[in-house]
VEXMAR-25851 format. One record per residue: x, y, z negated of N, C-alpha, C in turn; residue in one letter. Coordinates in Angstrom, 1 decimal. Each point is the difference from the previous one (the first is absolute). Example, Ala and Ser with C-alpha at 12.3 -4.5 7.8 and 13.67 -1.06 7.14 Angstrom:
! residues 2
[rec [13.2; -5.7; -7.8]; [-0.9; 1.2; 0.0]; [0.9; 1.2; 0.0]; "a"]
[rec [-0.4; 1.1; 0.7]; [0.9; 1.1; 0.0]; [-0.8; 1.1; -0.8]; "s"]
END
This chain:
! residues 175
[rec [-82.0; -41.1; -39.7]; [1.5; -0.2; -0.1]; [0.3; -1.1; -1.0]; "x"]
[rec [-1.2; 0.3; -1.2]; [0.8; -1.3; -0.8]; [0.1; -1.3; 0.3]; "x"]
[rec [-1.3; -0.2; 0.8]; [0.1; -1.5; 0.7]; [0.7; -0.6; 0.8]; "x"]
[rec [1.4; 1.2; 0.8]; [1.2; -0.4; 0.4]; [1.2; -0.1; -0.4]; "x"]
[rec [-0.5; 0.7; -1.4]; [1.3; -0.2; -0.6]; [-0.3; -1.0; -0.8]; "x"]
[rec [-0.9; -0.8; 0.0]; [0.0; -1.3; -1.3]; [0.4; -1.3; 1.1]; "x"]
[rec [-0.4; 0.5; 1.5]; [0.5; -0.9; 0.8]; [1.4; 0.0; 0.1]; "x"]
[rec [0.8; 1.2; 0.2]; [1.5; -0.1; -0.4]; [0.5; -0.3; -0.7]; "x"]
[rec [-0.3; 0.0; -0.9]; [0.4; -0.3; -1.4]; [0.1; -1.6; 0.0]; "x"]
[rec [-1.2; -0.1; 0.6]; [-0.2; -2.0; -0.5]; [1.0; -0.5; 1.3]; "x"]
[rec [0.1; 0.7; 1.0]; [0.6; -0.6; 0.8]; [1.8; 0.1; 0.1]; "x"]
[rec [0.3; 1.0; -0.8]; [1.3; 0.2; -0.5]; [0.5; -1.0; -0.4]; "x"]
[rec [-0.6; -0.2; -1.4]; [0.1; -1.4; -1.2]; [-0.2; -1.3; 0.5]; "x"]
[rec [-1.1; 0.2; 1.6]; [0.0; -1.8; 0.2]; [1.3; 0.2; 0.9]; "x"]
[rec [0.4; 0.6; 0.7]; [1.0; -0.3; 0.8]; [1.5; 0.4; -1.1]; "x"]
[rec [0.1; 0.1; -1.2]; [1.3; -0.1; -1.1]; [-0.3; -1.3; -0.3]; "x"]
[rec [-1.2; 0.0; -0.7]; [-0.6; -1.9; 0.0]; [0.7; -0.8; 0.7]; "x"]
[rec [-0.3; -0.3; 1.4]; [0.2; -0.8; 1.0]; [1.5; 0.2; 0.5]; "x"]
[rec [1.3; 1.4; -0.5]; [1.2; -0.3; 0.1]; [-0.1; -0.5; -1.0]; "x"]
[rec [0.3; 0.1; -1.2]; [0.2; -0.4; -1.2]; [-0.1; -1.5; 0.0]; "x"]
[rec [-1.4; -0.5; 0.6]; [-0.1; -1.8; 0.4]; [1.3; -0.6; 0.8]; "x"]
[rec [-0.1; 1.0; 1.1]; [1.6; -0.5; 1.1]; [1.0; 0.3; -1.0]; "x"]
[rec [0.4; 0.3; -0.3]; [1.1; 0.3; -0.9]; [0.3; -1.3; -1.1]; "x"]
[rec [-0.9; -0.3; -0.9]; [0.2; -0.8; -0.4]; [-0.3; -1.6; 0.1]; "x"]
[rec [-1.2; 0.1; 0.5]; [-0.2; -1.7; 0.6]; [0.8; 0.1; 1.6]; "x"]
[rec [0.1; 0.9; 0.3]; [0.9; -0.3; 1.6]; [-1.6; 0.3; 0.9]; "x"]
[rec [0.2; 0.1; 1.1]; [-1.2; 0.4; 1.5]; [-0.1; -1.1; 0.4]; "x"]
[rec [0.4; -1.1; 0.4]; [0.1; -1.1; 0.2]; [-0.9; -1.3; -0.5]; "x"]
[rec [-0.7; 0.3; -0.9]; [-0.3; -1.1; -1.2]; [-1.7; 0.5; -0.1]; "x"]
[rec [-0.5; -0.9; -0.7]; [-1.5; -0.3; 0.2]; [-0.4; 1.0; -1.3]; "x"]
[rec [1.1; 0.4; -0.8]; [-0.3; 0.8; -1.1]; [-0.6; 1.4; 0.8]; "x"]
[rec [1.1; 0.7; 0.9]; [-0.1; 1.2; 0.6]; [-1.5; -0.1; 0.9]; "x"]
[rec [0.4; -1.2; 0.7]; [-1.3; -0.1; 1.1]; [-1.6; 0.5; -1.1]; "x"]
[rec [0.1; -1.0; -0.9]; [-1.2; 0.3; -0.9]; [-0.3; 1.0; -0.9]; "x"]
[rec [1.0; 0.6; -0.5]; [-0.2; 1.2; -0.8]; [0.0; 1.1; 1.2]; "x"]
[rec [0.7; 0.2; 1.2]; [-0.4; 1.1; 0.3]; [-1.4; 0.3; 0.9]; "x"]
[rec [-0.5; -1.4; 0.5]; [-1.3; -0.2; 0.2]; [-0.7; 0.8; -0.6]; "x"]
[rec [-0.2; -0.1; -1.5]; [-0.9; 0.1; -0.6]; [0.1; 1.7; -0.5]; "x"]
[rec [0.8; 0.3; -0.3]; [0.8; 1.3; -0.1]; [-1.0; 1.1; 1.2]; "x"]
[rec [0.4; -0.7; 1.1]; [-0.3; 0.7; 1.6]; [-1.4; 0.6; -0.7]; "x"]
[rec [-0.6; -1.9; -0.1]; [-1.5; 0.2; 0.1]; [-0.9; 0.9; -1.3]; "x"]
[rec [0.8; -0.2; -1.0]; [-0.8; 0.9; -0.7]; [0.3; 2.1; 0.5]; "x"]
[rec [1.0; 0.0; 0.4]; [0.2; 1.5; 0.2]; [-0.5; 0.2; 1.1]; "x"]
[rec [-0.8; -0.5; 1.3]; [-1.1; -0.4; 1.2]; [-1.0; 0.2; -1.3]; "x"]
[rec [-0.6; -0.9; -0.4]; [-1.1; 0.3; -1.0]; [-0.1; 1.3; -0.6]; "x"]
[rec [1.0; 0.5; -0.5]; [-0.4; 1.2; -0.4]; [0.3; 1.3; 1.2]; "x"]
[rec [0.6; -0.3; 0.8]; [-0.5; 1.3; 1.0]; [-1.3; -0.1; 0.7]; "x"]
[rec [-0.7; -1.1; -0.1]; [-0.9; 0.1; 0.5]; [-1.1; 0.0; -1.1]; "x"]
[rec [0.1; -0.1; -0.9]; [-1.3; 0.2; -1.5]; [0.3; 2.0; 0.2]; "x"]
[rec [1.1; 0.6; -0.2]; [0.1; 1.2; 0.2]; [-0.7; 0.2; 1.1]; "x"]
[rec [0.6; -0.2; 1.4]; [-0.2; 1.0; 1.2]; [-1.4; -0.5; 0.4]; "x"]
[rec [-0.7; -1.7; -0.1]; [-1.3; -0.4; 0.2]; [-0.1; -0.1; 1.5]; "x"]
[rec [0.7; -0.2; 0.8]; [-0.3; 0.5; 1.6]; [-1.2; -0.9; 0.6]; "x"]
[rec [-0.8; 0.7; 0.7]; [-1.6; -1.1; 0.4]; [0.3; -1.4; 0.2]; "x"]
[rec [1.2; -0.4; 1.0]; [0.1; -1.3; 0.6]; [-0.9; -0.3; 0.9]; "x"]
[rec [-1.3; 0.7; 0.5]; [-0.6; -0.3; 1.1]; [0.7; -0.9; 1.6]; "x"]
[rec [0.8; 0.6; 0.4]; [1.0; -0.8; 1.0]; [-0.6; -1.2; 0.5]; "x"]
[rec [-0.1; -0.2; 1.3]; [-0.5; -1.1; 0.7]; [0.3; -1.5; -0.3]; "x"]
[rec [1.4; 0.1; -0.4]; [1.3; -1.1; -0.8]; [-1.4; -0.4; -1.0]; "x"]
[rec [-0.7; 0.9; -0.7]; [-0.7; -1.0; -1.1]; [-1.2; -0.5; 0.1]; "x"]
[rec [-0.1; 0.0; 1.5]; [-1.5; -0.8; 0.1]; [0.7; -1.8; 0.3]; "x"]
[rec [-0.6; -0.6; -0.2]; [0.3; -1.7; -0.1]; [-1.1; -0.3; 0.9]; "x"]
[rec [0.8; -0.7; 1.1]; [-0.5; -0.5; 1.1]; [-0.3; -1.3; -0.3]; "x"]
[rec [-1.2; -0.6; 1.0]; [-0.7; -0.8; -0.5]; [0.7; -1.2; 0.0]; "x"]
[rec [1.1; -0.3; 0.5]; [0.9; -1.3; 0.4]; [0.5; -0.3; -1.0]; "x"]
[rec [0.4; 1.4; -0.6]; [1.0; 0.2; -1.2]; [-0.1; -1.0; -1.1]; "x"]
[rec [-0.6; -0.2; -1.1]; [-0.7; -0.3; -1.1]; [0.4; -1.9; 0.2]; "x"]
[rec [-0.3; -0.1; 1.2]; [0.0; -1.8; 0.1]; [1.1; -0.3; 0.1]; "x"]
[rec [0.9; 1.1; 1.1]; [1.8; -0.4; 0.0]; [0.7; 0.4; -1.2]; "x"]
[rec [-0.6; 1.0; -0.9]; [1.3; 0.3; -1.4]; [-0.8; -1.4; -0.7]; "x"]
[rec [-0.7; -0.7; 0.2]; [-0.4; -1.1; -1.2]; [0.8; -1.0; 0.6]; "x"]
[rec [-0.1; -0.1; 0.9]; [1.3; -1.1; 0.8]; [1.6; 0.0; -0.4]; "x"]
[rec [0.2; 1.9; -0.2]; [1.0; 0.3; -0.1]; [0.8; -0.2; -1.7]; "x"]
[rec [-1.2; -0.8; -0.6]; [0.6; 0.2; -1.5]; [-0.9; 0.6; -1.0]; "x"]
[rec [-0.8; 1.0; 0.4]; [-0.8; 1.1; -1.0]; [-0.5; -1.1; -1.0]; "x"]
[rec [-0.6; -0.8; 0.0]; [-0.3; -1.2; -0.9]; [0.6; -0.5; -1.1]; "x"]
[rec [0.7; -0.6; 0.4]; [1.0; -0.1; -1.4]; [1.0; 1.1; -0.5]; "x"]
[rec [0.5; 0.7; 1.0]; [0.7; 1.3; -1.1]; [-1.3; 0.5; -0.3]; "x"]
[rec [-0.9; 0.5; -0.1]; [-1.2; 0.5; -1.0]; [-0.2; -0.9; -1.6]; "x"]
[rec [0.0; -1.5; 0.6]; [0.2; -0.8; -1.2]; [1.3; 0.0; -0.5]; "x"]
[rec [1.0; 0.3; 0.3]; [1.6; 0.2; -0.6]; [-0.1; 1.2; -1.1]; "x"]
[rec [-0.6; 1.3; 0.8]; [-0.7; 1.0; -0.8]; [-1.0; -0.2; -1.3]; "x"]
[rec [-0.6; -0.9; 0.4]; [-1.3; 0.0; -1.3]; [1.3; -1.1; -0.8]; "x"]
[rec [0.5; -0.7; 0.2]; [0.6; -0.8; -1.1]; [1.0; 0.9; -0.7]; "x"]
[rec [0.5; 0.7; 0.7]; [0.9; 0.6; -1.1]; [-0.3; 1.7; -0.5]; "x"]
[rec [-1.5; 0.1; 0.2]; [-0.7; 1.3; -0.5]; [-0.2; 1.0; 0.7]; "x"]
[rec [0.8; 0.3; 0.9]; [0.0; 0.6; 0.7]; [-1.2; 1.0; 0.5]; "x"]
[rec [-0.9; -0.6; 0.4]; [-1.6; 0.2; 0.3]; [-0.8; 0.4; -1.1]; "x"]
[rec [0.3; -0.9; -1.0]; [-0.5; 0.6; -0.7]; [0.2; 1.7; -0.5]; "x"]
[rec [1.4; 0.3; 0.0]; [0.2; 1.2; -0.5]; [0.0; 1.4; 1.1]; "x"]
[rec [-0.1; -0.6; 1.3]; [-0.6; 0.8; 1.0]; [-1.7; 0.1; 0.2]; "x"]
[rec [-0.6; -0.7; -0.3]; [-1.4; -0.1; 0.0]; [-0.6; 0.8; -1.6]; "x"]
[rec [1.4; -0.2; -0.7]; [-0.8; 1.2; -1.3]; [0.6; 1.8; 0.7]; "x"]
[rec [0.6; 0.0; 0.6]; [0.8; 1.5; 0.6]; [-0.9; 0.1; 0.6]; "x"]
[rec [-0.9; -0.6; 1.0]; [-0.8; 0.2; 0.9]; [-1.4; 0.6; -0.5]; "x"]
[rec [-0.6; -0.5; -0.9]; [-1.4; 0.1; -0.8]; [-0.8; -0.3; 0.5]; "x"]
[rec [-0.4; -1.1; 1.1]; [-0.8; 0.6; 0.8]; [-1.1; -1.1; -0.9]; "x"]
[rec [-1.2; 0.8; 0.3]; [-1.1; 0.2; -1.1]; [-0.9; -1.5; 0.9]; "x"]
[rec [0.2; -0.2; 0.8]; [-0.3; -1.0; 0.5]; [-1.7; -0.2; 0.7]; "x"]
[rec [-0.4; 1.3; 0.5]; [-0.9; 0.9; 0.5]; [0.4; 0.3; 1.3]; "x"]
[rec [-1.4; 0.0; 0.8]; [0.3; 0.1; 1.7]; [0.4; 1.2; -0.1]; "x"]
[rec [-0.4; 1.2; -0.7]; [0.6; 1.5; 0.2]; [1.4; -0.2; -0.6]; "x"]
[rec [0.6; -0.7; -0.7]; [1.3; -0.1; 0.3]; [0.9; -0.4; 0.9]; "x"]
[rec [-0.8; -0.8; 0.9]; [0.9; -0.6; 1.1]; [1.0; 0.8; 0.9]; "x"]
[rec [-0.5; 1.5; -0.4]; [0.6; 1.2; 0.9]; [1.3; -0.4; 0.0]; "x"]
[rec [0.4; 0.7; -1.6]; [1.0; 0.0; -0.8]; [0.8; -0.7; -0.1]; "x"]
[rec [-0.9; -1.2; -0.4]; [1.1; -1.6; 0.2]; [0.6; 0.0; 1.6]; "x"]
[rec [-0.6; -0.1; 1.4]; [0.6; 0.0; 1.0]; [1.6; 1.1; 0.1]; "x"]
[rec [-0.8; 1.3; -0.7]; [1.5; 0.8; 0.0]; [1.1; 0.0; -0.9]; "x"]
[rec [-0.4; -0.7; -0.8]; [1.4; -0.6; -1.1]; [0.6; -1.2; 0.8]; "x"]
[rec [-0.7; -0.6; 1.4]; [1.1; -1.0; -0.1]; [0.3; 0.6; 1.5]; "x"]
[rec [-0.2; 0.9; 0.6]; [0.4; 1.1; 0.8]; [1.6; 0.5; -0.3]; "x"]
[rec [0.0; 0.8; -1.5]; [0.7; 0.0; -0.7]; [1.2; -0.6; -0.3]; "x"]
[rec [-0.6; -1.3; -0.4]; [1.3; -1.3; -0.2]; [0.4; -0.2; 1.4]; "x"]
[rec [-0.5; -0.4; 0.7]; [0.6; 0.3; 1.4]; [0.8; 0.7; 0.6]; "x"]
[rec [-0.4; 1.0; 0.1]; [1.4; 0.9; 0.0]; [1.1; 0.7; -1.0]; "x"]
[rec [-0.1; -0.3; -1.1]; [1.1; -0.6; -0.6]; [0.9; -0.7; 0.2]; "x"]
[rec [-0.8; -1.1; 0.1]; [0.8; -1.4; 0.4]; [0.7; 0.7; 1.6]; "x"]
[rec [-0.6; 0.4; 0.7]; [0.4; 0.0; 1.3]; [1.8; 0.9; 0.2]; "x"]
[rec [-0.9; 0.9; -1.2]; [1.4; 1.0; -0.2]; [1.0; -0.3; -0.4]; "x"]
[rec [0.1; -0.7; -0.9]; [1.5; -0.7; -0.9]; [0.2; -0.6; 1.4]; "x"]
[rec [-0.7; -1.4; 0.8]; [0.3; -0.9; 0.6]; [0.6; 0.6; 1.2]; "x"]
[rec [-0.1; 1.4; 0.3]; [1.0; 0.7; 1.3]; [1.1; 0.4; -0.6]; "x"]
[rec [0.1; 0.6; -1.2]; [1.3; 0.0; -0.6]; [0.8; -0.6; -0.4]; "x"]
[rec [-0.4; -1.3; 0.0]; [0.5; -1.4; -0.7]; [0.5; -0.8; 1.5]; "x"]
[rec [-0.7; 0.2; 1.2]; [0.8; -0.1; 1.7]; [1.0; 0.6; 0.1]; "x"]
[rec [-0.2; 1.2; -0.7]; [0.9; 1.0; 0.6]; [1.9; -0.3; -1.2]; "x"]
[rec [-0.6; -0.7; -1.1]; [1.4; -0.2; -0.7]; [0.3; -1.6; 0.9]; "x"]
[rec [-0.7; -0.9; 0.3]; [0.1; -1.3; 0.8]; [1.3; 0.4; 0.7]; "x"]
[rec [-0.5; 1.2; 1.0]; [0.4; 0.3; 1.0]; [1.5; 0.8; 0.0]; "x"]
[rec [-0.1; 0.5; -1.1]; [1.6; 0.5; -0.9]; [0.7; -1.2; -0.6]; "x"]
[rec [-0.9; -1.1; -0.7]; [0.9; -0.9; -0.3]; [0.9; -0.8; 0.9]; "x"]
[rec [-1.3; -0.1; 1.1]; [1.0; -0.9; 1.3]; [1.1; 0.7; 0.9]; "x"]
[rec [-0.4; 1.5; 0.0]; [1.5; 0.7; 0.4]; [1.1; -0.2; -0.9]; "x"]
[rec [-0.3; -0.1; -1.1]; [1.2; 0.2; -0.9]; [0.9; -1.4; -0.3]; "x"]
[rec [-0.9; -1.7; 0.6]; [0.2; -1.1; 0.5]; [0.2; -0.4; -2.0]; "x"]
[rec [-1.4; 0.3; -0.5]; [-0.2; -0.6; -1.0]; [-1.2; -0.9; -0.4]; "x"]
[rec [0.2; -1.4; 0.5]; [-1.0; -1.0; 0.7]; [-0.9; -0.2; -1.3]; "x"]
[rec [1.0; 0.2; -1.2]; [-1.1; -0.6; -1.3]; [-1.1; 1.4; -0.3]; "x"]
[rec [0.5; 1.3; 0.1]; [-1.2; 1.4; 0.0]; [-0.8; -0.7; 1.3]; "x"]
[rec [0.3; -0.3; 1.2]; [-1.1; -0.1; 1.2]; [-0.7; -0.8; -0.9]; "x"]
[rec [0.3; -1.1; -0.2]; [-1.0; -1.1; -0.3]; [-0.8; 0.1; -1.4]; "x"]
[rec [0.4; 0.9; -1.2]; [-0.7; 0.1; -0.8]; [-0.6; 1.0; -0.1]; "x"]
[rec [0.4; 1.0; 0.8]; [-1.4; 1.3; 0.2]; [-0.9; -0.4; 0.7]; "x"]
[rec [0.2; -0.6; 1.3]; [-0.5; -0.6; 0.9]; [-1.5; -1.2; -0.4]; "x"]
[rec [0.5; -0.9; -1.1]; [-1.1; -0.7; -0.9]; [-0.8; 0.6; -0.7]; "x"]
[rec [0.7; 1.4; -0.8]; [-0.8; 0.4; -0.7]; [-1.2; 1.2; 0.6]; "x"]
[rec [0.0; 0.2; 1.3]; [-0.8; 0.9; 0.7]; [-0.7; -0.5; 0.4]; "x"]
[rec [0.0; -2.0; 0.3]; [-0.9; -0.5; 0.3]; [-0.9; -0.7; -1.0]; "x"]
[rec [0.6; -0.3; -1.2]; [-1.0; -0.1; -1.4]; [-0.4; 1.0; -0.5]; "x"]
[rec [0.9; 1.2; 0.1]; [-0.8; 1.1; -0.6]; [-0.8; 1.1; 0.7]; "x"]
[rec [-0.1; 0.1; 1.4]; [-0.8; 0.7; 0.7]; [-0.8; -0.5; 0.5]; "x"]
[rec [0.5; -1.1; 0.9]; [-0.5; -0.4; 1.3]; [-1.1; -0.7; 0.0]; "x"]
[rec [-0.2; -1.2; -1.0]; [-1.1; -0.5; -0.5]; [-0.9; 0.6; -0.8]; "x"]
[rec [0.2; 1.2; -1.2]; [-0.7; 1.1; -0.2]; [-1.2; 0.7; 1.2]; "x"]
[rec [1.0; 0.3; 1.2]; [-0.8; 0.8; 0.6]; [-1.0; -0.6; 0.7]; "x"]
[rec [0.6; -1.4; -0.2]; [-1.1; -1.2; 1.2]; [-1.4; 0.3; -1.0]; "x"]
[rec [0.3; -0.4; -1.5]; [-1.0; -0.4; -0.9]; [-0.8; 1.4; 0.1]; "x"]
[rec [0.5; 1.0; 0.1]; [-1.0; 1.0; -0.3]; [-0.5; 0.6; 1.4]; "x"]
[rec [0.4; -0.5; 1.1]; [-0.8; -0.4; 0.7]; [-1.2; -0.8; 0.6]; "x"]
[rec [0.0; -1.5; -0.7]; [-0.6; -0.9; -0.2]; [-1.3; 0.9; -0.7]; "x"]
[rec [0.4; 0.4; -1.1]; [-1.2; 0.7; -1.2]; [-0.8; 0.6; 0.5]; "x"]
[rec [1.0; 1.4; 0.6]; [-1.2; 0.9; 0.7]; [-0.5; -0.5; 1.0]; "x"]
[rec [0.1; -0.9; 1.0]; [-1.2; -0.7; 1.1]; [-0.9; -0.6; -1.0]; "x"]
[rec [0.0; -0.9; -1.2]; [-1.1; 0.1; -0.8]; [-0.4; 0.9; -0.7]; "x"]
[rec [1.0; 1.1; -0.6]; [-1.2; 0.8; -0.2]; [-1.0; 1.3; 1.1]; "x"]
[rec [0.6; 0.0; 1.2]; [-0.6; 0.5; 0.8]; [-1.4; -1.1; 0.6]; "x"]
[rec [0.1; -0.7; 0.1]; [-1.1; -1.0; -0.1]; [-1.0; 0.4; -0.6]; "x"]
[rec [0.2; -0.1; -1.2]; [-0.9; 0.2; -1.5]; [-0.6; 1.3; 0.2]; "x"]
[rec [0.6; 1.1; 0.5]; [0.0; 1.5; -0.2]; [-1.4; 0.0; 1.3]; "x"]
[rec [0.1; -1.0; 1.3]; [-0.9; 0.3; 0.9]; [-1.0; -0.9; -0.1]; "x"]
[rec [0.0; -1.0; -1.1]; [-0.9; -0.8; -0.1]; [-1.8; 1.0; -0.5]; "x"]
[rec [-1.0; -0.4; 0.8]; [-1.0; 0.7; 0.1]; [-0.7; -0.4; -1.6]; "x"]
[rec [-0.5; 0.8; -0.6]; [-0.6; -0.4; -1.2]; [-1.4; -0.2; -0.1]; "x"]
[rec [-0.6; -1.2; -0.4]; [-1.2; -0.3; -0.1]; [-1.0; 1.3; -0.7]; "x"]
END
């Protein structure tokens, strides 16, 4: 039970958070788009550090086509956008991975992980799109709308990308 109530709790506060953002910067504005992104995504983060769910799901196998169209798609340089402004780096210390084939397990399921994260905010973040445009407020469409596709959408490509190489590595036969 405690582990639901730390998820209530956090999710109370992010969603007072993310009025409290509309309220003051306005819903409209790249302030709200971006603070409540991030807001989403850390209270996703912690229901899932609590609740741990396998993520096995067929959604997370990466088809072999995959890998060559997200590098087309961008994964490339947003990964370098990432390493320039640290980013990576401070996910790659969260991560630990010891840098050992018996790690690769691990590593493949932390970016399982980030994945659905990302995937979760980014249906929630349709689903305000989709309120903003009923409510015929073009600057919320267009600035949630950007920010689901910098902040998710390329995410989920990249850690996609990853795990087809580290699933590679994982069945590479060892001398």
């Amino acid at each position: 039970m405690r582990g639901w109530l730390q998820i209530v709790v956090v999710g109370v506060l992010t969603a007072a958070a993310i009025g409290l953002v509309a309220i003051v910067a306005g819903p409209s504005g790249p302030a709200f788009a971006v603070v409540s992104h991030l807001l989403a995504m850390a209270w996703v983060s912690v229901f899932v550090a609590v609740r741990q769910p396998a993520l096995t799901a067929r959604w997370f196998t990466v088809r072999s086509w995959e890998e060559r169209a997200w590098r087309r798609a961008g994964t490339g340089p947003f990964r370098a956008l990432l390493r320039s402004v640290g980013w990576e780096r401070l996910i790659t210390a969260q991560r630990r991975f010891d840098g050992t084939r018996a790690g690769l397990a691990e590593l493949a399921r932390q970016t399982r992980v980030s994945e659905f994260c990302h995937l979760v905010v980014a249906g929630a973040s349709a689903a305000a799109v989709v309120v903003a445009a009923v409510c015929g407020d073009l600057p919320a469409v267009l600035w949630l709308g950007a920010a689901t596709v910098a902040f998710h959408l390329h995410p989920v490509l990249l850690q996609r990308v990853m795990r087809a190489r580290i699933v590679r590595l994982m069945t590479v036969k060892q001398h």
